[in-house]
N, C-alpha and C positions, 0 to 999 in steps of 0.2 A: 960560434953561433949555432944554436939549435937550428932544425930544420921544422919545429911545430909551427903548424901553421896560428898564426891571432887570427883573430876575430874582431873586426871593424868596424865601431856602427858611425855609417853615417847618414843625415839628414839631408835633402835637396830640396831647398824649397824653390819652389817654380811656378811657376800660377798657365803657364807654356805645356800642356802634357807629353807635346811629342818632345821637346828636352829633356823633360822628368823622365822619361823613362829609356830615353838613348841614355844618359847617363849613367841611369839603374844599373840597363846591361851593361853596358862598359866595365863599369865598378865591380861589378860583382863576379864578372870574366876576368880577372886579374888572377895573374900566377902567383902562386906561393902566400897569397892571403885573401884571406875570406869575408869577403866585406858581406854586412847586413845595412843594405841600403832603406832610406824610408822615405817617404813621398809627401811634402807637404804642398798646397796650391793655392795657402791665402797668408797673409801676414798673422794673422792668430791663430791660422793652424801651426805655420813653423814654432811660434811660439810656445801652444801649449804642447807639440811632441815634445820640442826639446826637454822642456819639464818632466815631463811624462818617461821619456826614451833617456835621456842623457846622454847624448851621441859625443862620438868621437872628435866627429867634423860635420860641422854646417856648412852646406855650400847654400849661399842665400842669392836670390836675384832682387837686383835692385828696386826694377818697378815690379810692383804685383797688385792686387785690392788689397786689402786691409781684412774683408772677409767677401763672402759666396753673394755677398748684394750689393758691394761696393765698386766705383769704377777704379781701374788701375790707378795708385798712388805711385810718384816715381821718387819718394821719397820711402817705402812703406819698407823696404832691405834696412836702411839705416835706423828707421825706428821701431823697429825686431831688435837690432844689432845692438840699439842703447837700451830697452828693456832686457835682453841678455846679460848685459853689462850690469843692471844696476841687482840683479838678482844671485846673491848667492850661491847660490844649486848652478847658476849656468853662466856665471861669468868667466870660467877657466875652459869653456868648449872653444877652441878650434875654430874659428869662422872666415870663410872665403866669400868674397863677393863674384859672383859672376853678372853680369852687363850685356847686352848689345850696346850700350851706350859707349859715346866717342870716349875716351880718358880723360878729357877736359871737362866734362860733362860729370864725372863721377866723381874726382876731386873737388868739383864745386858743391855738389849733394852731401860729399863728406869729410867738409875743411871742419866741422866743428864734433868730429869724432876722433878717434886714434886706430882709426883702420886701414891697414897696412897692406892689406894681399889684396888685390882681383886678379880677374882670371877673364882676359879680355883675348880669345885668341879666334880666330877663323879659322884657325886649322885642327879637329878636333883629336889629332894623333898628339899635338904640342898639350893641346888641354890635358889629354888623362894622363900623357905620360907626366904630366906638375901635379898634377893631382895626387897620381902616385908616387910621383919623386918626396911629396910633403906627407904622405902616410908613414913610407916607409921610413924617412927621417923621424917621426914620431916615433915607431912601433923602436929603432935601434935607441933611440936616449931612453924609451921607458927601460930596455933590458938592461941597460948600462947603471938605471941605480939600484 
């Protein structure tokens, strides 16, 4: 294995700023790879970055607005998530859910999707280190074809 460092872009959408940018830093303090994080804070903003950026990995929160006038939707992650899906350009990005919501709560928001990962932790050393456990599982299958 090489030791060059990748280049990581990932998306957090968060409509929360002081999460959006704990995370940031987290992210982009990581050893051995370089992430270029980016900051969305409404459901059509995640949306049009992704288009725009084509990130790595979206980390999406569940409830957010819709957009800068709307009140929290606490479906508004899952219907980001099925606009991704139905598009071309971004249905092969990476997408995590992150939550304060109970787990029973967000299985019910997203029995009529096929999404797989959240990221429901209170303890924010468990979060990045899965977060980076799933980078750097990406970064070694991409080297491997």
């Amino acid at each position: 294995m090489n030791n060059i460092a990748t280049t990581y872009k990932i998306l957090v959408a968060d409509d929360e700023p002081h999460v959006a940018a704990e995370l940031k830093f987290s992210l982009e303090n990581t050893e051995h790879v370089q992430h270029r994080v980016l900051n969305a804070f409404t459901g059509e903003d995640a949306f049009k970055k992704a288009l725009q950026e084509r990130p790595d990995l979206i980390i999406l929160d569940m409830m957010m607005p819709k957009n800068v006038l709307s009140d929290i939707d606490p479906r508004q992650g899952v219907e980001v998530y099925k606009k991704l899906q139905e598009n071309p350009d971004t249905k092969k990005i990476d997408t995590i859910f992150s939550s304060a919501f109970r787990i029973n709560n967000i299985e019910d928001e997203t029995s009529d999707t096929n999404i797989q990962q959240f990221i429901k932790f209170h303890d924010d050393e468990k979060k990045y280190a899965y977060i980076n456990q799933l980078i750097q599982n990406r970064i070694l299958s991409q080297r491997q074809i």
